[in-house]
Steps between C-alpha positions, in 0.01 A plus 500: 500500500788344618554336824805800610204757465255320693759494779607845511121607434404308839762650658444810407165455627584380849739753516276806467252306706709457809604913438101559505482272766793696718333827430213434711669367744651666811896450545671609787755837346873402577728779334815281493334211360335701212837648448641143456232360271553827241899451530462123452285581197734720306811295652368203265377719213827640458690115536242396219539779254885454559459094436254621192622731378846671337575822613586550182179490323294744750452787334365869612154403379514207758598734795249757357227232533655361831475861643108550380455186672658568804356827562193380417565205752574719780208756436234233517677338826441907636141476488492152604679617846286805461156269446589247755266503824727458859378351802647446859646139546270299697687311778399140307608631171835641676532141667484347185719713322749422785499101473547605120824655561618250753437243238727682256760498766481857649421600822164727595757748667754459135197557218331891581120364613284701260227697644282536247366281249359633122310368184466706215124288423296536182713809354826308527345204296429758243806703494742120504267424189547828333872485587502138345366663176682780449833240565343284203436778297846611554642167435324482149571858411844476575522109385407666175779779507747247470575536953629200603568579867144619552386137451706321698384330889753740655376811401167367627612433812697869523172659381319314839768572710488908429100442527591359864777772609225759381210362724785452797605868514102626504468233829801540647397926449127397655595259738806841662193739494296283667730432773548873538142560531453239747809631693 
């Protein structure tokens, strides 16, 4: 085994360990900052596949598989926002989540204060794991088929980003129905 394989094994590993880790975990729900992270995702997917990649030699197979992917992507991030368990804020978490954003050089009153915090627990561990397999079986499959934008670091980071944008418009849809039933 070479040493290139040990690395990305072990990171790998961590990787899916800190997701795991995250799942469990409660995180304070801010929309726009969810918003950012999927943009930011499939910002840099799309700079790497058009580094990687000539636009030349995608073909309809690759966008076929790209598509699969993607709707795939955003149907598992669906019943992540639909599995995910909300609480209220607590005042301490709230207080930390405000020296957060003053760290990061916004104001409380600039960054929306979320109101609820979520964790999707030992069902989103499951579904990021079957999500990680289906990806890898996609990747070989379509590695096979002669796809060449299927296998590239961008379209990995698209197929995360549409997972995220899927799991953002179930919260943002919970979060507005819970306001109007508290209202």
């Amino acid at each position: 085994m070479s040493y290139d394989v040990v690395i990305r094994t072990v990171l790998i590993v961590l990787v899916v360990g800190w997701i795991c880790y995250r799942q469990t975990q409660w995180r304070a729900v801010a929309i726009p900052a969810m918003w950012r992270t999927a943009l930011l995702f499939a910002v840099i997917g799309l700079v790497q596949i058009g580094g990687t990649t000539s636009l030349g030699t995608i073909s309809a197979f690759d966008l076929g598989v790209m598509a699969i992917e993607i709707l795939i992507s955003l149907a598992v991030g669906v019943v992540m926002g639909r599995i995910a368990h909300f609480r209220p804020m607590s005042d301490q978490a709230l207080a930390a989540w405000k020296v957060k954003a003053g760290s990061r050089g916004r104001s409380a009153a600039d960054a929306m204060a979320p109101i609820v915090e979520s964790r999707t627990g030992w069902w989103g561990i499951g579904l990021w794991l079957v999500f990680i397999a289906v990806r890898i079986g996609m990747d070989v499959w379509a590695g096979a088929a002669g796809s060449q934008l299927a296998v590239t670091v961008g379209a990995i980071l698209i197929v995360v980003a549409a997972n995220r944008a899927g799991r953002t418009l179930v919260f943002m849809s919970r979060i507005e129905r819970m306001r109007v039933v508290a209202a």
